[in-house]
C-alpha positions as CSV (number, residue, x, y, z in Angstrom):
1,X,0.0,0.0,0.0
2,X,1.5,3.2,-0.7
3,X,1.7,6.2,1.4
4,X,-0.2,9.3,0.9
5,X,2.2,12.5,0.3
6,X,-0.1,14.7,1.4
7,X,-1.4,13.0,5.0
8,X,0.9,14.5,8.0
9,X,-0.6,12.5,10.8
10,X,-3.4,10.4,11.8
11,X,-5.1,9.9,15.1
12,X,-8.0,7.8,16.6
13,X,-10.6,7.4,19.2
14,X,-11.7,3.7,20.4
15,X,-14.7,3.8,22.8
16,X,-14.5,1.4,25.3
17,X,-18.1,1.9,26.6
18,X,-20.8,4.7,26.7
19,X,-18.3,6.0,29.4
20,X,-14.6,6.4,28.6
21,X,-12.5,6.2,25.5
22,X,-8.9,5.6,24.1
23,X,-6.6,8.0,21.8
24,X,-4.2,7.6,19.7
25,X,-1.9,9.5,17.2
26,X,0.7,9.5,14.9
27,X,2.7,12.3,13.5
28,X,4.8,11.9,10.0
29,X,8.8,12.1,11.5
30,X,9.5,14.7,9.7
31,X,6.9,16.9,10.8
32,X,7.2,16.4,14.9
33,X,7.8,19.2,17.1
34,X,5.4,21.4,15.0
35,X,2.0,21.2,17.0
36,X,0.5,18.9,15.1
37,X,0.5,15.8,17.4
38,X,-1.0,18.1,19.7
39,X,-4.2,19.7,17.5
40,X,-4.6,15.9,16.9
41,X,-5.1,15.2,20.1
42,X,-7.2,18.2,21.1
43,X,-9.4,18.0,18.7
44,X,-10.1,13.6,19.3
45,X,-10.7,15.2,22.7
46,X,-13.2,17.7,22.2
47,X,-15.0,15.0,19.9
48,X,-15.1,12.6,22.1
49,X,-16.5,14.6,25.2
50,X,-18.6,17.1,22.9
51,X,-20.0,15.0,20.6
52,X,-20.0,11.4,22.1
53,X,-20.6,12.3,25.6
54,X,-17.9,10.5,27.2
55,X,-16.8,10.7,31.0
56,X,-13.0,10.1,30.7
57,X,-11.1,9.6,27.9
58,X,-7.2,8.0,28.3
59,X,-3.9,8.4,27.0
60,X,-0.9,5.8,26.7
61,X,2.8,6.2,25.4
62,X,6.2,4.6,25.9
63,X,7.7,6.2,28.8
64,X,10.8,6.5,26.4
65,X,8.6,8.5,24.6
66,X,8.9,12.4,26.3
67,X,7.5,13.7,23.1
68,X,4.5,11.9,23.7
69,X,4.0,12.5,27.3
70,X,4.8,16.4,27.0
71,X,1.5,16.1,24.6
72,X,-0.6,14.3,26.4
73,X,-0.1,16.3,29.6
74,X,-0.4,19.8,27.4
75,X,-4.2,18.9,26.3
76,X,-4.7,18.7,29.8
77,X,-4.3,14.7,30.9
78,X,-3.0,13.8,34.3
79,X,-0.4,11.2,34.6
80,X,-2.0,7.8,36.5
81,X,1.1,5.5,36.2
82,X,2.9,3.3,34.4
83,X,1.8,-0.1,33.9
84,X,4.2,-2.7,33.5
85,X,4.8,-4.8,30.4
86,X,1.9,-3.8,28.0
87,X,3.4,-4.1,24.5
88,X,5.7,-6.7,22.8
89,X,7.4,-3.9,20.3
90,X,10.8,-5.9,17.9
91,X,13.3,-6.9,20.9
92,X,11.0,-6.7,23.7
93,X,8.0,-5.8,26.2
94,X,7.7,-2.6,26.7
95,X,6.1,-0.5,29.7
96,X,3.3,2.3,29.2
97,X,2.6,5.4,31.0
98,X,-1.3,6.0,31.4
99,X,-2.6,9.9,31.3
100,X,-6.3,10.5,31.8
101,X,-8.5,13.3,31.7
102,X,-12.2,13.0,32.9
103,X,-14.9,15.5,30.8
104,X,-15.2,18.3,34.1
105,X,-12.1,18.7,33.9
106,X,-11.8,19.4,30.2
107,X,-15.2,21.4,30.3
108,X,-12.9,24.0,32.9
């Protein structure tokens, strides 16, 4: 499958139930440290509590992964912890750090 020129990043929102969901997003390489990651993310956000309804929506990234973190914790997530051993990723598990934000909190 080839690769779009013209698409810079993606991102995604799985529901888990009627009360909380999941994000995720990409960002082409040679694009990062431009904001983008982070308009993603805002906008999955104000989607998923404006439009779905949601109570708390979640976050995950390789604690490796400062880039990551520093986004999720600028649209307003709070760090939770890191749980131990959640991916298999080429040479190894890997560990995530979970971020959460709950919809009063994004409504302030």
């Amino acid at each position: 499958m080839a690769v779009d020129p013209n698409v810079v990043g993606a991102g995604d929102l799985h529901v888990d139930n009627k009360w909380q969901g999941r994000i995720g997003y990409g960002v082409h390489v040679d694009l990062w440290g431009r904001g983008i990651g982070e308009s993603i993310a805002r906008r999955i956000i104000a989607f998923g509590f404006g439009e779905i309804g949601l109570h708390r929506i979640v976050g995950t990234c390789d604690p490796r992964n400062v880039a990551s973190a520093r986004i999720l914790t600028k649209v307003g997530m709070t760090y939770e912890g890191r749980m131990r051993e959640t991916s298999f990723i080429r040479d190894g598990w890997r560990d995530s750090d979970l971020y959460s934000l709950l919809e009063s909190e994004w409504k302030a």
